[in-house]
C-alpha positions as CSV (number, residue, x, y, z in Angstrom):
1,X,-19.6,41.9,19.6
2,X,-19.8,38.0,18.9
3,X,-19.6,39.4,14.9
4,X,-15.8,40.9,15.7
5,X,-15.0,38.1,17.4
6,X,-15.7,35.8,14.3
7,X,-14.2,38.3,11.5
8,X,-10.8,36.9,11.5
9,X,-12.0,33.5,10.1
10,X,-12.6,34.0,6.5
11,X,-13.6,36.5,4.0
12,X,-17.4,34.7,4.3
13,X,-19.6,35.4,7.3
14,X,-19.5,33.0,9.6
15,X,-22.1,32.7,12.5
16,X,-21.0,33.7,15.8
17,X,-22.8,30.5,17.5
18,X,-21.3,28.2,15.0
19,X,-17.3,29.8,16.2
20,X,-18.1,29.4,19.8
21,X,-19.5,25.9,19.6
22,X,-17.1,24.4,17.4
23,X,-13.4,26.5,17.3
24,X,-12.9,28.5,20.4
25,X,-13.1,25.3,23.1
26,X,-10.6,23.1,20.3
27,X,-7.3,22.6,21.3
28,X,-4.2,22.2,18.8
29,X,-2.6,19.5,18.2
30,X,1.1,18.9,17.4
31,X,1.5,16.2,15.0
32,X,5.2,15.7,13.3
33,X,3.0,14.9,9.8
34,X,4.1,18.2,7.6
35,X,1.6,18.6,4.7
36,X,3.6,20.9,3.2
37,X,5.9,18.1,1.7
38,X,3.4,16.4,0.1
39,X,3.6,15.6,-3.7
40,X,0.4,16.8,-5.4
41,X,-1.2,16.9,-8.3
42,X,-3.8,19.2,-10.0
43,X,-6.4,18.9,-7.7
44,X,-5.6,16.2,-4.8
45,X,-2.4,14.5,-3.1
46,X,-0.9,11.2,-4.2
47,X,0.7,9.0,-1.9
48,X,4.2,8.2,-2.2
49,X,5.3,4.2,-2.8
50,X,7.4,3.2,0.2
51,X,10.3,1.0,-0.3
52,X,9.6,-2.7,-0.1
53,X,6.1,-1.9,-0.5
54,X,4.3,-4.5,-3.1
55,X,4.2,-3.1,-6.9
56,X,1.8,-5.8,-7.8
57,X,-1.3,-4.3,-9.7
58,X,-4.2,-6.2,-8.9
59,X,-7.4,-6.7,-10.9
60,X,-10.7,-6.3,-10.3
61,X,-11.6,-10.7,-9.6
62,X,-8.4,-10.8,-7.7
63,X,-9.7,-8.4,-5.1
64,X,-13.5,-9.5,-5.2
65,X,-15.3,-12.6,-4.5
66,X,-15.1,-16.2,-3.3
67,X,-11.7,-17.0,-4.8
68,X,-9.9,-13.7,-4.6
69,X,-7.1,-13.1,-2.3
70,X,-8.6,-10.3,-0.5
71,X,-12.2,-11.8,-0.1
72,X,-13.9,-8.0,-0.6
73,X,-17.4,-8.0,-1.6
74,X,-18.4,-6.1,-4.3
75,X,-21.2,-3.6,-3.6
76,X,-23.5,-2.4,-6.8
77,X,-24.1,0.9,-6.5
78,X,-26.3,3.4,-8.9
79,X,-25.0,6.5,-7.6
80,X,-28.0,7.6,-5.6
């Protein structure tokens, strides 16, 4: 019975236990953000420039270290 009950999510099989635990007790949300009129592009959404919004590019030392603007720290990083 739990099987019909978790059919209507997918064309995959999902596990009975997983739709109990973690969709049937969520509640909606109404939010007035409508993803439908985002721009996109091939695989990922881009974010739109607001008016009066800075169109300064920065580099790379102005963001990072001692002197820069920003004060970021730069964190090496080998991908593992």
């Amino acid at each position: 019975m739990d099987e019909k009950r978790a059919a209507p999510y997918g064309d995959y099989v999902v596990k009975p236990r997983l739709v109990n635990k973690h969709v049937r007790p969520a509640a909606a949300v109404h939010v007035k953000y409508d993803a439908m009129k985002l721009r996109h592009t091939k695989s990922a959404y881009t974010g739109g420039r607001l008016k009066g919004s800075p169109k300064h590019v920065y580099s790379l030392d102005e963001l990072v270290g001692d002197g820069s603007k920003f004060k970021f720290r730069l964190e090496s990083w080998d991908g593992r």
